[in-house]
Each structure stands twice: as C-alpha cells, then as structure tokens.
C-alpha positions in Angstrom: -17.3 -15.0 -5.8 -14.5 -17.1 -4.0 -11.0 -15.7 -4.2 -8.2 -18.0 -5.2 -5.6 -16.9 -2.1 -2.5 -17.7 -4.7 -0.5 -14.6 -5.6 -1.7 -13.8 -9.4 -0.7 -11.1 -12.1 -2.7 -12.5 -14.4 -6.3 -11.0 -13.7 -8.8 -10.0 -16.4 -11.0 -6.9 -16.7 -14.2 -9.3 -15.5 -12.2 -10.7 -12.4 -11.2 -6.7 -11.8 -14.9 -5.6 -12.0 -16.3 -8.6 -9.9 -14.9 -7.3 -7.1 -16.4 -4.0 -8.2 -19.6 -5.3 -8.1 -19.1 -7.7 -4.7 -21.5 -6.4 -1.8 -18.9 -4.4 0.5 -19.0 -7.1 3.4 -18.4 -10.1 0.9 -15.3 -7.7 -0.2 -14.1 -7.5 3.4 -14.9 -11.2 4.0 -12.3 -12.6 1.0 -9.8 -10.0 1.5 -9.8 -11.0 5.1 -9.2 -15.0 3.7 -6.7 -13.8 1.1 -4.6 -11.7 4.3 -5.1 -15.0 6.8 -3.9 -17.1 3.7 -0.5 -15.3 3.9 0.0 -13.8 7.2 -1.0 -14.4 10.9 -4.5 -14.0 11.6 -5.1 -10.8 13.4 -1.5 -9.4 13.1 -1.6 -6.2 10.6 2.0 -4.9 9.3 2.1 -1.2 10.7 3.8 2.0 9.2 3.7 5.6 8.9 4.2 8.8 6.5 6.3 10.9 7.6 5.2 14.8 6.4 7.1 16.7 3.2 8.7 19.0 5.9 10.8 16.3 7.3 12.3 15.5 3.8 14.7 13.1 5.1 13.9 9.9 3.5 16.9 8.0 1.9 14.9 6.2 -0.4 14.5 7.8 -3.9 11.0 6.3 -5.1 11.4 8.8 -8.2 7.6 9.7 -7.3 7.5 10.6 -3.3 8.2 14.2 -2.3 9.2 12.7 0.8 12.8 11.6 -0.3 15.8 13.9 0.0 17.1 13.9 -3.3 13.8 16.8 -3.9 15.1 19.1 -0.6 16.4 21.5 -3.8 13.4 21.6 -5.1 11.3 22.2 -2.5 13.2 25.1 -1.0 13.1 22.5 2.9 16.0 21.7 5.2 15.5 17.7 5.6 15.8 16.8 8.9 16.2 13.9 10.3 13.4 11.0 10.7 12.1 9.6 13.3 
C-alpha cells in the first residue's frame, strides 16, 4: 500500500485498517514519505509535557489537567513554566 502524501479527512474504515494490517517497517517506511513530503528530511518538531504539579499552562484545552484554569480543583499552586 502507497500512501497519497496530500492532507486527507476523508478516509474509509478499509484505508484505516490497511494500515492496521501493513508489516510494521512498510508502516514506518510511508509515514517516513508522508513526514519528508511536508517537512525537512531529518528535522523532527520537538516539545515537552510539563508535569500536573506545575499547573501553569495558559492554554485551556478543556481536557488537559495541565492548564491553570483546574489549580481549584486540584488543590496545586501553579507555578510557573519553564
């Protein structure tokens, strides 16, 4: 199975289970031609989690206890990030 690199929302439940069923290299191989369609070969966008305790995040994902709008419910003091 060859991968299309173009940006899709429109997969069915075969397409989905193909790569299911792909042999785990052949998986790495096209996800590594879909990534060097888009980006710079070799070059990997880095970032971190930051652990509940810090609770400082000013984003409010509505699902991440890392944002500070849960501080009340968690009983923490945010402090500040990184």
């Amino acid at each position: 199975m060859s991968v299309d690199t173009a940006l899709r929302h429109d997969w069915t439940v075969e397409e989905v289970l193909a790569f299911f069923d792909m042999p785990f290299l052949d998986l790495l191989f096209e996800a590594q031609r879909t990534h060097r369609a888009h980006h710079p070969a070799n070059q990997v966008q880095m970032a971190q989690l930051l652990s509940i305790k810090t609770g400082g995040c000013a984003e409010d994902c509505a699902y991440c206890p890392q944002s500070a709008k849960y501080a009340a419910e968690t009983g923490l003091k945010a402090e500040k990030l990184m």
